[in-house]
Backbone as JSON, one array per atom type, in Angstrom:
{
  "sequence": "XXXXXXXXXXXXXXXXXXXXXXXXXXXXXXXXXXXXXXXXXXXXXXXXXXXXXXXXXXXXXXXXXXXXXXXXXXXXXXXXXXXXXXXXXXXXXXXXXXXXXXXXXXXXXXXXXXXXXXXXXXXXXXXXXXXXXXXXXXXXXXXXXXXXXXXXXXXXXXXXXXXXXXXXXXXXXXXXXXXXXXXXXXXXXXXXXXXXXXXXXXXXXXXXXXXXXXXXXXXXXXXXXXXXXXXXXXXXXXXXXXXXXXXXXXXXXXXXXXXXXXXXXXXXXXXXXXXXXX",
  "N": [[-92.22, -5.81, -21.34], [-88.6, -6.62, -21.27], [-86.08, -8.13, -19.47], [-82.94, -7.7, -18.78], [-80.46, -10.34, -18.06], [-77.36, -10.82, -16.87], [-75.6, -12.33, -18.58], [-77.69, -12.56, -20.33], [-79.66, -11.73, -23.46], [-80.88, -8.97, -23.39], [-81.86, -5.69, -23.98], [-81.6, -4.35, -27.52], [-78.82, -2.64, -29.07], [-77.38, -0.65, -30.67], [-74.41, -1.21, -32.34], [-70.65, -0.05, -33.2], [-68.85, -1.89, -35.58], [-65.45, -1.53, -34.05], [-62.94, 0.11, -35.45], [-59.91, -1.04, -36.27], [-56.67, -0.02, -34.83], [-54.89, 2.53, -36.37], [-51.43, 1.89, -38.34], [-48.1, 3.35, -37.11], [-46.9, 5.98, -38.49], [-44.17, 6.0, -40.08], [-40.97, 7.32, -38.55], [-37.63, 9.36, -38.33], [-37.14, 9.36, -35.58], [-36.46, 7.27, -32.82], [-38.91, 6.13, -30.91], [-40.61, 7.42, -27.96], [-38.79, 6.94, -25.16], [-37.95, 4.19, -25.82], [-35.05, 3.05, -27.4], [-33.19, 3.42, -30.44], [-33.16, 0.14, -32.8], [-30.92, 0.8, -34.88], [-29.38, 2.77, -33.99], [-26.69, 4.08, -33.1], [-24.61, 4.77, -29.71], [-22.91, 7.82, -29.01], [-19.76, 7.77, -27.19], [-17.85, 9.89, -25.63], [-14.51, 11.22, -26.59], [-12.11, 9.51, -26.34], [-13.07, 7.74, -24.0], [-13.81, 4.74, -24.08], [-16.07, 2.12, -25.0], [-18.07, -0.15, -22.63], [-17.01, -3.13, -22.75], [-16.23, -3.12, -24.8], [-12.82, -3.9, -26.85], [-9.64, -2.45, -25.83], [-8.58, 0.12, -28.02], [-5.98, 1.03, -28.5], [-2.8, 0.84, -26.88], [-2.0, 3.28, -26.09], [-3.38, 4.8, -24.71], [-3.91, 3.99, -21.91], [-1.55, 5.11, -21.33], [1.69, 4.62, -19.67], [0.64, 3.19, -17.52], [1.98, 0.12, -16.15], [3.02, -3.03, -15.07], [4.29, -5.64, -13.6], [4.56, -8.91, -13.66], [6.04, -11.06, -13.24], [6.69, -14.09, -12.25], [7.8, -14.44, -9.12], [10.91, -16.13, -8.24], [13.48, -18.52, -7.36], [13.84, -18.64, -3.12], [11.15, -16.74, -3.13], [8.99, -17.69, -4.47], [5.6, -17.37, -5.05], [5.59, -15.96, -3.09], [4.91, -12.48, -2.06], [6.51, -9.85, -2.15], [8.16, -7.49, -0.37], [7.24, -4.11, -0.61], [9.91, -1.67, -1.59], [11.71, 0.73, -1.79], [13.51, 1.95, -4.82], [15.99, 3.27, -4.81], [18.61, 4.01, -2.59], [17.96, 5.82, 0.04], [18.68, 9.01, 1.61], [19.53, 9.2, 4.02], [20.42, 6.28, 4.31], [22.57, 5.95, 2.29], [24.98, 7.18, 2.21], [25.96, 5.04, 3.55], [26.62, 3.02, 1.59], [28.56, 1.68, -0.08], [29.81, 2.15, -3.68], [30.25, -0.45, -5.34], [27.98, -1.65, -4.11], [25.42, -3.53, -4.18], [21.74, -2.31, -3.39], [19.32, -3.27, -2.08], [17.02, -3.04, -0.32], [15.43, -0.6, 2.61], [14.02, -0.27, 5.62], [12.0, 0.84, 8.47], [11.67, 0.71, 11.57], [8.94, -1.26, 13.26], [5.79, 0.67, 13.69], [4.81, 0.11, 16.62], [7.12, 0.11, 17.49], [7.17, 2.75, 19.45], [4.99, 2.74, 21.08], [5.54, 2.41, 23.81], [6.29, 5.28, 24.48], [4.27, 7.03, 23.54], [2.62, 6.11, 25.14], [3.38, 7.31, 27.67], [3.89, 10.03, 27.12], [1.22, 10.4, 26.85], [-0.06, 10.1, 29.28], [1.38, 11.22, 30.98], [0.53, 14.23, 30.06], [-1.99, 14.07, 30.94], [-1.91, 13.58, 33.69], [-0.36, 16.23, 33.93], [-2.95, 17.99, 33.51], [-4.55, 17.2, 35.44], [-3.04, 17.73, 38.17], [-3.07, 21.04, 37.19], [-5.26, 22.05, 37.37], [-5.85, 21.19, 40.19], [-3.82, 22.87, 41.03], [-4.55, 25.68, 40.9], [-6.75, 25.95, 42.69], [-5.38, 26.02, 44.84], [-4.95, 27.5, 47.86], [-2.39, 29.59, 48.14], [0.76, 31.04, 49.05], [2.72, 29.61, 46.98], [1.82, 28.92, 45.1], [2.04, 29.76, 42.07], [4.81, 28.88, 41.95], [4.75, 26.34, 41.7], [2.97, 25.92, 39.66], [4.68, 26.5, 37.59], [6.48, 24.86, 37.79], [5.13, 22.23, 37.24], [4.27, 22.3, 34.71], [6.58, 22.88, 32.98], [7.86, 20.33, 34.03], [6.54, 18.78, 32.31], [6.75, 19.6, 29.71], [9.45, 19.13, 29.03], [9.12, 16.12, 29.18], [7.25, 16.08, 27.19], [9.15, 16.98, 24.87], [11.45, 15.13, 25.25], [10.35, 12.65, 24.05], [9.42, 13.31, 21.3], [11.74, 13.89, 20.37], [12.81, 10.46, 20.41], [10.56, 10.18, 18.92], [11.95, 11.48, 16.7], [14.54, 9.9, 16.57], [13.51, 7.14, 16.13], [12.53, 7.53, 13.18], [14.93, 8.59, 11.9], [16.15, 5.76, 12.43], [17.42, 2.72, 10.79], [16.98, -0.15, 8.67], [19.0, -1.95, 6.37], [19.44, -3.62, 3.78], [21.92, -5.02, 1.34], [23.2, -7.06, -1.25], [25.4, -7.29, -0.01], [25.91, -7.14, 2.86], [24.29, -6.51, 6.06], [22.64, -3.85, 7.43], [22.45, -1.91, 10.75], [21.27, 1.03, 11.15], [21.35, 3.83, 13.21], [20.8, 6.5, 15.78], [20.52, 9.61, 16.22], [21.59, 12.64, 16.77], [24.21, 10.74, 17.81], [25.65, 8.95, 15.79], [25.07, 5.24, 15.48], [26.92, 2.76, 13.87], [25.74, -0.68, 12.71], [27.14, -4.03, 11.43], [26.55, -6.03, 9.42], [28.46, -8.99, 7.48], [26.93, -10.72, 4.93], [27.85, -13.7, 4.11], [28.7, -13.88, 6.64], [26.61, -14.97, 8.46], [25.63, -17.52, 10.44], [22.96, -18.2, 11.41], [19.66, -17.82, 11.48], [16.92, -16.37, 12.22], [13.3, -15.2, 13.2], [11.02, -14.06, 15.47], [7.8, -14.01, 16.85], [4.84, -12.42, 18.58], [1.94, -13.05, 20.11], [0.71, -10.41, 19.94], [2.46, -9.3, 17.8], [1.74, -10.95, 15.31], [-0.89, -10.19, 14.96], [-0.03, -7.66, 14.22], [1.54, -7.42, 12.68], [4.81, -7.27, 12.79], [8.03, -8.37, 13.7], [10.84, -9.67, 15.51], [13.76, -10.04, 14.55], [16.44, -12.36, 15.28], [19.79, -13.01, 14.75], [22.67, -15.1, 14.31], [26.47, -15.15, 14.19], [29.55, -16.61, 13.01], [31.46, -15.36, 14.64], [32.57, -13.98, 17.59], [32.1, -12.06, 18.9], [29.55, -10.11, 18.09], [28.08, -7.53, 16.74], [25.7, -7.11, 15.68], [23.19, -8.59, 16.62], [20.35, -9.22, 17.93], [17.47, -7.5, 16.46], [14.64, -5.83, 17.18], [11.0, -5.79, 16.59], [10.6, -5.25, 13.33], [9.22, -4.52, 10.56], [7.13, -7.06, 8.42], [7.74, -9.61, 8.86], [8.02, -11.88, 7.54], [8.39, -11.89, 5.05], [10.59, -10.35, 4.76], [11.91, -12.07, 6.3], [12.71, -14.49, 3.79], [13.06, -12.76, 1.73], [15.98, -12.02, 2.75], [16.94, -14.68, 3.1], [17.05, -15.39, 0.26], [18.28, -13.82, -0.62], [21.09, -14.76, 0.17], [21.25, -17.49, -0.17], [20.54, -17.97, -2.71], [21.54, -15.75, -4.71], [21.75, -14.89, -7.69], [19.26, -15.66, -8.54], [18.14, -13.32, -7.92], [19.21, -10.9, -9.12], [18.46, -12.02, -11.32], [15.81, -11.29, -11.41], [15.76, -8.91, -10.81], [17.03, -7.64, -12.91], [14.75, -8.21, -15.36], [12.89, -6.57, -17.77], [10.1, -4.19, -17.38], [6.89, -4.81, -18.01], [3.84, -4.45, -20.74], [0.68, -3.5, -19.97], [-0.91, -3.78, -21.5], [0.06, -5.05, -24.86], [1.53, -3.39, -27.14], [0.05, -2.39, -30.86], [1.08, -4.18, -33.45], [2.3, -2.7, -36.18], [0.45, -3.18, -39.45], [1.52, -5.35, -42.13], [2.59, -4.19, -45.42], [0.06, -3.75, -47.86], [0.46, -5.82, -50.7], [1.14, -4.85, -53.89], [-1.22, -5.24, -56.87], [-1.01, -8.05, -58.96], [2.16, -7.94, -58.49]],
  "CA": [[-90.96, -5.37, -20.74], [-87.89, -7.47, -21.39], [-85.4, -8.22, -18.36], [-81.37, -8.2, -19.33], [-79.96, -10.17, -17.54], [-75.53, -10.75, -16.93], [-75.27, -13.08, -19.77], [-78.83, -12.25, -21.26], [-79.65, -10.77, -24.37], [-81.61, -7.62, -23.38], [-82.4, -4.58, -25.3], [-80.73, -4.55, -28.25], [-78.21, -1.88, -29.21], [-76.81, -0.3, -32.03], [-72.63, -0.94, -32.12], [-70.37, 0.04, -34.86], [-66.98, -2.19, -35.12], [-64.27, -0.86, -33.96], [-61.72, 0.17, -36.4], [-57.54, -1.19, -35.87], [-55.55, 1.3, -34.62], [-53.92, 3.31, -38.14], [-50.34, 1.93, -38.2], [-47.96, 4.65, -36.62], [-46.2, 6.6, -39.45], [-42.76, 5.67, -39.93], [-40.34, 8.56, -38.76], [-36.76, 9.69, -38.17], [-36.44, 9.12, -34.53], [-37.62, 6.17, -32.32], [-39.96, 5.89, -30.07], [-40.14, 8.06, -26.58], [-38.61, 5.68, -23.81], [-37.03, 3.18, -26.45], [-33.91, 3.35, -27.89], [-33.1, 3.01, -32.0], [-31.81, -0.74, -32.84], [-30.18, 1.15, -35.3], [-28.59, 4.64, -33.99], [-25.72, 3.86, -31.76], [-24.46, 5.8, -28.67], [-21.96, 7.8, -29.14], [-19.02, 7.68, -26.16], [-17.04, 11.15, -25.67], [-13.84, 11.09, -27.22], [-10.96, 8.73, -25.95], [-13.57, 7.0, -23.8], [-14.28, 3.44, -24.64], [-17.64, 1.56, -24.93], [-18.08, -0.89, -21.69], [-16.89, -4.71, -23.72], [-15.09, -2.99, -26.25], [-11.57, -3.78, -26.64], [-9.58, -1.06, -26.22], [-8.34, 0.64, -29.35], [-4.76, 1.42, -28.37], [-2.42, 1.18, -25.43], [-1.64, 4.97, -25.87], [-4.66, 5.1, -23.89], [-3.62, 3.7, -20.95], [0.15, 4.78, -21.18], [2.37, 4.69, -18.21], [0.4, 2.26, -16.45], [2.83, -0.82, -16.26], [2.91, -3.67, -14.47], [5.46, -6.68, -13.35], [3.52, -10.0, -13.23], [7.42, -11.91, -13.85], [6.75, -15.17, -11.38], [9.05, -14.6, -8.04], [12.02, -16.85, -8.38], [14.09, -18.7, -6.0], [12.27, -19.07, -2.1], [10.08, -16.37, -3.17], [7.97, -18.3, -5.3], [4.64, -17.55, -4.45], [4.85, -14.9, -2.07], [4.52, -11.03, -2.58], [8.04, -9.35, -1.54], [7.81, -6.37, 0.43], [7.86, -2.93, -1.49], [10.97, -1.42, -1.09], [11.95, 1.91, -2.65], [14.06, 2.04, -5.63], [17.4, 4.18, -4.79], [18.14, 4.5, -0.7], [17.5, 6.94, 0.48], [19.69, 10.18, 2.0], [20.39, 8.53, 5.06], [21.43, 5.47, 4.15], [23.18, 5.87, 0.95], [26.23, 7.74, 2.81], [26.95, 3.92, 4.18], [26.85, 2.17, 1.0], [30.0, 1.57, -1.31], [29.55, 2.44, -5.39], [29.51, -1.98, -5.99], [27.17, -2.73, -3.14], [23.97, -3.48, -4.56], [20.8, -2.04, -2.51], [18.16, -4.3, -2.23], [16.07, -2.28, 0.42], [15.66, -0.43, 3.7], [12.89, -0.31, 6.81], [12.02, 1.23, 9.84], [11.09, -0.43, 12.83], [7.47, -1.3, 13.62], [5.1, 1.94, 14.91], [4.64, 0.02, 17.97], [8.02, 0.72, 18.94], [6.97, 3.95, 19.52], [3.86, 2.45, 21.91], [5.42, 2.67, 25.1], [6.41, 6.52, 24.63], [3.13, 7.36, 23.07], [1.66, 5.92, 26.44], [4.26, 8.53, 28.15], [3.35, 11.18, 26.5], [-0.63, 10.59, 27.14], [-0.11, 10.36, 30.91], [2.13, 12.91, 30.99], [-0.51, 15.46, 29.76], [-3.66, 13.64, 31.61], [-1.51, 14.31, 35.04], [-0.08, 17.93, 34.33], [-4.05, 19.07, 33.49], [-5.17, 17.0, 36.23], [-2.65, 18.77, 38.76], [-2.89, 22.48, 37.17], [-6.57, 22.23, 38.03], [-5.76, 21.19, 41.84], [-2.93, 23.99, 41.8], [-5.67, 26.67, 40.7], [-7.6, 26.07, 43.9], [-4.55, 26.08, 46.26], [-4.6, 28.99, 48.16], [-0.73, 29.68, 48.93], [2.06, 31.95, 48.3], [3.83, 29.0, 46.62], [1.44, 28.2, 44.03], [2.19, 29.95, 40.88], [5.71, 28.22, 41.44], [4.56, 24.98, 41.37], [2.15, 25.37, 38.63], [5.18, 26.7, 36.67], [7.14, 23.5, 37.69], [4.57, 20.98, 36.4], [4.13, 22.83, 33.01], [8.43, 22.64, 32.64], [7.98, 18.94, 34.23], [5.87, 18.34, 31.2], [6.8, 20.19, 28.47], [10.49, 18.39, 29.24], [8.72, 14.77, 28.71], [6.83, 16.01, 25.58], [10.28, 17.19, 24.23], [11.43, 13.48, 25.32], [8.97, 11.89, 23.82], [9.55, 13.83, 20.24], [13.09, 13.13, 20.42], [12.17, 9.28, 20.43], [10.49, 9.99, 17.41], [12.83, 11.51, 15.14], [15.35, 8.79, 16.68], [12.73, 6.26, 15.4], [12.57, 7.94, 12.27], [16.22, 8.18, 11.67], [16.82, 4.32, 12.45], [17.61, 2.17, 9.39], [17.8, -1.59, 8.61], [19.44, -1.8, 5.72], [19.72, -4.89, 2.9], [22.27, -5.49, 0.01], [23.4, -7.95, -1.82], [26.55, -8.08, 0.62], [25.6, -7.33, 3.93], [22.98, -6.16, 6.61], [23.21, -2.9, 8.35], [21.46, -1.18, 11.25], [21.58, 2.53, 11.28], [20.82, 4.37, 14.48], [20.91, 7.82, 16.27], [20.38, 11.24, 15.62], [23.52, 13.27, 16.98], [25.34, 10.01, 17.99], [25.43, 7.54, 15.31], [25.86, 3.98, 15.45], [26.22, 1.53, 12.24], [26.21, -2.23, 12.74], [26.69, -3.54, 9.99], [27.01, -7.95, 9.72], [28.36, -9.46, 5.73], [26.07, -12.16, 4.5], [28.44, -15.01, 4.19], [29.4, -15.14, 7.83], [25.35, -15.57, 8.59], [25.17, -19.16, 10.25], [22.04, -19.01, 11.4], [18.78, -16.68, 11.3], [15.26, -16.52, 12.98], [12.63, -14.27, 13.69], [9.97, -14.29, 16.15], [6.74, -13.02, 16.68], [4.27, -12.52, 19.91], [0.7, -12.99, 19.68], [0.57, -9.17, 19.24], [2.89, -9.18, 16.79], [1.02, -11.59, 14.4], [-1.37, -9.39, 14.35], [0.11, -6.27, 13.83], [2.61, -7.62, 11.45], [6.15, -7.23, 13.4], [8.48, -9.56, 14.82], [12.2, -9.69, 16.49], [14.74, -11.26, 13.91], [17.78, -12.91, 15.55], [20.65, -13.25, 13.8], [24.02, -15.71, 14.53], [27.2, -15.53, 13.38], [30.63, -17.51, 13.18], [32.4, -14.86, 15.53], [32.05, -14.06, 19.25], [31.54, -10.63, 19.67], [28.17, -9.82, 17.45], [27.32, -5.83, 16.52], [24.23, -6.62, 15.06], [22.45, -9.89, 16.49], [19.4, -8.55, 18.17], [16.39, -6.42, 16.06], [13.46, -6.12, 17.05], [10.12, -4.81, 15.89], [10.74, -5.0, 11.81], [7.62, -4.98, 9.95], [6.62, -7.66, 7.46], [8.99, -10.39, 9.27], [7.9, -13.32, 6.79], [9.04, -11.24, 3.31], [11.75, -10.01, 4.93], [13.38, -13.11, 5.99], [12.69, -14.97, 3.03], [14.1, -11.77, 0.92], [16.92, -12.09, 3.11], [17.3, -16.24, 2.64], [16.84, -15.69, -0.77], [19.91, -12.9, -1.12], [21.76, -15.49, 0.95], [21.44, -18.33, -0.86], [20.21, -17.5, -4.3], [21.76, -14.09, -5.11], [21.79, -15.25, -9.04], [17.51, -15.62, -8.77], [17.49, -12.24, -7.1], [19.63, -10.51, -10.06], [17.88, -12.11, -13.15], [14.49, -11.08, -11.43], [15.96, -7.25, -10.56], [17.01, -7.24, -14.48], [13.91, -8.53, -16.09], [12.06, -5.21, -17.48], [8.67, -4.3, -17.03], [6.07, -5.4, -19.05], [3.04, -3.13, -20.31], [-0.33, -3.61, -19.16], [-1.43, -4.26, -22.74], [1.14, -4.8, -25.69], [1.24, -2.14, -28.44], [-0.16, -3.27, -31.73], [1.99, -4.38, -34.12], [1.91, -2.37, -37.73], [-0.21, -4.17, -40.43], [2.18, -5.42, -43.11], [1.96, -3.13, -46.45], [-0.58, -4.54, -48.38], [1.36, -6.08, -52.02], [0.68, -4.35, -55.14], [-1.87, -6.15, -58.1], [0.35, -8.23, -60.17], [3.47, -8.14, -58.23]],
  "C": [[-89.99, -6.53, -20.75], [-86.86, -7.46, -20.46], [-84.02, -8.51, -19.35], [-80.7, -8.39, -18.17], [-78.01, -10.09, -18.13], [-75.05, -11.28, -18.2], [-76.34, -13.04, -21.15], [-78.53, -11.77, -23.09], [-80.07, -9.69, -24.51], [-81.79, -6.49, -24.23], [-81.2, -4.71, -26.1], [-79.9, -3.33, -28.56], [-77.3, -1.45, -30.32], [-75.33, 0.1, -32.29], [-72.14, -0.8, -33.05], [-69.36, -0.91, -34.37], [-66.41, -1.31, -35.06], [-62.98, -0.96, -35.11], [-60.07, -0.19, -35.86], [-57.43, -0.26, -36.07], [-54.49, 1.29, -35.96], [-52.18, 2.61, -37.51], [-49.57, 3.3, -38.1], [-46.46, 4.59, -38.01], [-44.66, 6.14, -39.27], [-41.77, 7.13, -39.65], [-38.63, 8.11, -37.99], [-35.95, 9.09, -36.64], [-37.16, 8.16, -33.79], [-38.49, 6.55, -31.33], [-39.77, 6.56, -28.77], [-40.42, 6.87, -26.17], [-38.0, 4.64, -24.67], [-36.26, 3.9, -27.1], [-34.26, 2.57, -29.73], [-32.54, 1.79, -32.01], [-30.82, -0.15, -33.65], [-29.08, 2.28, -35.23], [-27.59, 3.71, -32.96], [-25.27, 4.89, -31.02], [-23.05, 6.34, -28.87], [-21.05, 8.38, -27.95], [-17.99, 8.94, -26.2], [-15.63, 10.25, -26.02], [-13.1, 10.73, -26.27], [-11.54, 7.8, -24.65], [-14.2, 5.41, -24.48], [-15.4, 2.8, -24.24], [-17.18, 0.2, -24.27], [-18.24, -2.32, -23.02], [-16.04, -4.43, -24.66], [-13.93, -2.94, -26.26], [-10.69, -2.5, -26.32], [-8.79, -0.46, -27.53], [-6.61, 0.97, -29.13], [-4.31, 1.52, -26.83], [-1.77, 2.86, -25.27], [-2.99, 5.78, -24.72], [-4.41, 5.08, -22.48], [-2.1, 4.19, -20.73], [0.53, 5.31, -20.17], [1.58, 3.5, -17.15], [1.18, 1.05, -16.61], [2.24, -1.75, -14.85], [4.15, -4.75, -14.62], [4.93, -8.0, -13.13], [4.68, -11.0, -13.24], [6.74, -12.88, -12.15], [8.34, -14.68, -10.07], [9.84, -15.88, -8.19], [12.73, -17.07, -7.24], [13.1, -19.05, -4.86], [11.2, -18.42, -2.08], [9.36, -16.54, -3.89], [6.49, -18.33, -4.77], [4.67, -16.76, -3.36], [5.6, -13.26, -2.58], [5.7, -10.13, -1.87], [7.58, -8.07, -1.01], [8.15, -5.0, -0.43], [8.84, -2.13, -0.75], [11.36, 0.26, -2.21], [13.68, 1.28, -4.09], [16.09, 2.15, -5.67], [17.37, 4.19, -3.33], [18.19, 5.98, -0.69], [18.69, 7.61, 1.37], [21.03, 9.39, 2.91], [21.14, 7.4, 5.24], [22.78, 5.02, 3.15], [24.36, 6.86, 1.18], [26.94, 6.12, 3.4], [26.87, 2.9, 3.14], [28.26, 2.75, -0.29], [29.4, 1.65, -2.6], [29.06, 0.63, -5.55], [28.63, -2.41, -5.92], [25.55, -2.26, -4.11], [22.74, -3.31, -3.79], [19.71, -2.58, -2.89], [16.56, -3.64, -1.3], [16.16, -1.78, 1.78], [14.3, -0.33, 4.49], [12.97, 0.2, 7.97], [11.34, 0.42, 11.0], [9.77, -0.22, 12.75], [6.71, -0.08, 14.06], [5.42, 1.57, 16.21], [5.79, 0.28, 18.83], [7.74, 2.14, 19.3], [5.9, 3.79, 20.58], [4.41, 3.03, 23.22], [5.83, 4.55, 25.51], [5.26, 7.15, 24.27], [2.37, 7.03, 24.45], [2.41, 7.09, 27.4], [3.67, 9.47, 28.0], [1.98, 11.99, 26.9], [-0.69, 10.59, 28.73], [0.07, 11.58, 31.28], [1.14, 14.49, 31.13], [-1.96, 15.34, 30.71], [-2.91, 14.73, 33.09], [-1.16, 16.17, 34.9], [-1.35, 18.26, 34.03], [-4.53, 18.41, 34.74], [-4.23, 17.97, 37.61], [-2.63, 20.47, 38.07], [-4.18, 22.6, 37.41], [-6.32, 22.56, 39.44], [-4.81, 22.36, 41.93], [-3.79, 25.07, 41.74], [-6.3, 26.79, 41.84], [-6.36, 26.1, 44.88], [-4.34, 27.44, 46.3], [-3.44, 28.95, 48.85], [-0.49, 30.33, 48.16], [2.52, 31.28, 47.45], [3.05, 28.18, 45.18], [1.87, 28.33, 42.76], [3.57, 29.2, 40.69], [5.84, 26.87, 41.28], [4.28, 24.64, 39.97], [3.5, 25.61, 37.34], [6.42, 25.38, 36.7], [6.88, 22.43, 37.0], [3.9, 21.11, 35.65], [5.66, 22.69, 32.7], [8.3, 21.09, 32.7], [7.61, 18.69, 32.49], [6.4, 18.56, 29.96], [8.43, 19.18, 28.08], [9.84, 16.7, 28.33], [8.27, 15.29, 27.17], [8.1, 15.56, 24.76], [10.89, 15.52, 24.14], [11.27, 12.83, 24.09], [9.12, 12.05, 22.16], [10.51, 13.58, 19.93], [13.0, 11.44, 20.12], [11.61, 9.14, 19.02], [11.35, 10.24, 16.35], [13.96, 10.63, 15.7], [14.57, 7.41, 15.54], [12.71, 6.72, 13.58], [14.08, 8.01, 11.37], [16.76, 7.0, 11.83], [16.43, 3.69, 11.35], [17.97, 0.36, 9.41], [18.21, -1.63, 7.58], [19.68, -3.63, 5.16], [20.35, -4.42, 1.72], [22.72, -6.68, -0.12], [25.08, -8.78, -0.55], [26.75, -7.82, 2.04], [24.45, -6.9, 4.85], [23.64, -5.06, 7.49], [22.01, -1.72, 9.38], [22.02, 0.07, 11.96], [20.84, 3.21, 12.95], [21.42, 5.27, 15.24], [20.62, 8.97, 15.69], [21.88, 12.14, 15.64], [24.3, 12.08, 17.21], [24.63, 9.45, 17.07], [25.79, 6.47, 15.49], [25.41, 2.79, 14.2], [27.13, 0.56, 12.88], [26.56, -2.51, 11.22], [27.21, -5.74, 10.2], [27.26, -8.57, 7.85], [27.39, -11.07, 6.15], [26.81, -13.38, 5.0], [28.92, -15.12, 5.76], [28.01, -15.32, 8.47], [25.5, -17.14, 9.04], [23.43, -19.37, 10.43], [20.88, -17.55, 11.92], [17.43, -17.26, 11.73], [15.28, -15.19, 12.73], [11.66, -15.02, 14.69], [8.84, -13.56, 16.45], [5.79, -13.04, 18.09], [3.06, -12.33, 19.46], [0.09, -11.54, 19.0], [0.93, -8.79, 17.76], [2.67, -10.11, 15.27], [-0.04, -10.72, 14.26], [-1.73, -7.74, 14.05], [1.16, -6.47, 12.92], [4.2, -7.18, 11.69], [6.43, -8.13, 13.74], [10.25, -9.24, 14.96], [12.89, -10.42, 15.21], [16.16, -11.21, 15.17], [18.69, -13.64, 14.74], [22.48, -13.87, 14.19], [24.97, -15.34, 13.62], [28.35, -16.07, 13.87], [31.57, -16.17, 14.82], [32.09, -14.32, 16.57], [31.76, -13.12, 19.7], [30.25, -10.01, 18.42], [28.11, -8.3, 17.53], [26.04, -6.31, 16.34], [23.58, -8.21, 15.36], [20.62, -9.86, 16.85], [18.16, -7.39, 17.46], [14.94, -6.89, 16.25], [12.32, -5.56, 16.44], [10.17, -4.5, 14.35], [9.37, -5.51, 11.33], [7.97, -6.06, 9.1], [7.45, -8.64, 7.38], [9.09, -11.7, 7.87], [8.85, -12.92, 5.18], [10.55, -11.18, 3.56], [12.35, -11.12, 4.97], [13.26, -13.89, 4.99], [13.44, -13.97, 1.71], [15.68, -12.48, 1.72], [17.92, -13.51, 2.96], [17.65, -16.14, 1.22], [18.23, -15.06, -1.51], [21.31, -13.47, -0.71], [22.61, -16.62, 0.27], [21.37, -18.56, -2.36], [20.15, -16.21, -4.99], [21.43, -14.31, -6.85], [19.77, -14.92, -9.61], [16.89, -13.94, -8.49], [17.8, -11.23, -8.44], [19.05, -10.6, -11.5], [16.25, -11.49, -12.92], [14.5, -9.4, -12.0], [16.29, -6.84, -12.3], [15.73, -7.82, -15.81], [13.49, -7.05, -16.01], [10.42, -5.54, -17.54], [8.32, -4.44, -18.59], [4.69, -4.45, -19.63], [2.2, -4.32, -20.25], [-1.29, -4.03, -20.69], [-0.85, -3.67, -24.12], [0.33, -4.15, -26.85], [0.76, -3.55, -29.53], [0.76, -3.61, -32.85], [1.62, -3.53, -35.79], [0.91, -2.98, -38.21], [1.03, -4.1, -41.32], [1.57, -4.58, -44.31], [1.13, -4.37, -46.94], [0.47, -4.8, -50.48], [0.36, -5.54, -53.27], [-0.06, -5.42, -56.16], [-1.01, -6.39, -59.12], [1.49, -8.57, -59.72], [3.84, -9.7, -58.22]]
}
């Protein structure tokens, strides 16, 4: 009896070699789970393959862009978007020459302390039409119909306030500053550039970070329409627009007439190719 052991040689056994695996037939399509190096993918039509240039700016057309360097003190900072054409309301107080540079509405927050109005307003009239519900008296239903009128009055208020807010206008051109305001009464300030001596804004811890601030505005003569605004969004653009229309109207003009640029220039023809011989 012969013992096998782990490394032994023990009974002997009759193995065939193993034959190499048959090379796999060459065919048409590659391999399940790999891709062909040779087939390429093909990308639905007017889609472009992720790296690949793109083939034409007809592709992209209409997208534009303005990358022209700010000029003058706005070198380096991002001007405030401003609409195009003014708009209804203000474009009844500009003259055919005056050039419109842009207009703004006051901050939301002026609108804070009526918005806190408003929310009281409603807390108290449900908190009293509860307590009038339980009063037993002759005299209730005319209460409760008092402080539903009380109320409905403030709402009205309160809404009013807004489309006032909504209808107020600051106004920038090239030749003066003007602040629009009222609904049925109007009132236009209106201050020219050149008698400007001297200009601030200011801002309150709030208003740093909600992006408002107060401009104050001097000028040479003693009775002032328009020195006081407060609450204008995006105080830093603005007065630096406003410095900039001040002092460097010329930088403001060659910027406003530069045209746009595209987003990636057309290609140019190929020259014909010259005839053999010529």
């Amino acid at each position: 009896m012969t013992d096998s052991g782990a490394g032994g040689s023990g009974d002997k056994k009759d193995t065939e070699p193993l034959e190499p695996p048959s090379p796999r037939a060459p065919s048409d399509g590659p391999a399940p789970g790999a891709e062909s190096p040779t087939r390429e993918f093909q990308f639905p039509p007017g889609v472009a393959a992720p790296g690949a240039p793109a083939s034409a700016a007809a592709d992209i057309d209409g997208v534009r862009f303005d990358d022209s360097p700010a000029g003058g003190l706005l070198s380096g900072v991002r001007a405030p978007a401003v609409p195009d054409v003014p708009s209804p309301i203000s474009a009844r107080y500009l003259f055919p020459t005056e050039k419109y540079r842009g207009e703004w509405r006051r901050h939301w927050v002026h609108l804070m302390p009526w918005y806190i109005i408003g929310t009281l307003a409603t807390f108290i009239m449900g908190l009293a039409s509860g307590m009038l519900t339980k009063w037993d008296n002759e005299n209730r239903d005319t209460a409760l119909s008092v402080t539903v009128i009380v109320w409905l009055l403030i709402l009205g208020f309160v809404g009013w306030k807004i489309l006032d807010w909504y209808m107020d206008r600051f106004i920038l051109t090239n030749k003066r500053i003007m602040l629009i305001q009222g609904v049925i009464t109007r009132s236009v300030a209106m201050m020219p550039l050149g008698r400007v001596t001297d200009m601030k804004y200011s801002q309150t811890p709030m208003g740093r970070m909600l992006n408002y601030g107060e401009f104050i505005i001097e000028s040479a003569g003693q009775d002032q329409a328009l020195r006081n605004v407060p609450h204008l969004p995006n105080p830093n653009e603005l007065y630096l627009q406003m410095c900039e229309e001040m002092y460097e109207p010329e930088a403001v003009d060659e910027r406003m007439a530069e045209p746009e640029e595209d987003l990636i220039p057309e290609e140019e023809p190929a020259a014909p190719a010259k005839a053999e011989g010529a």
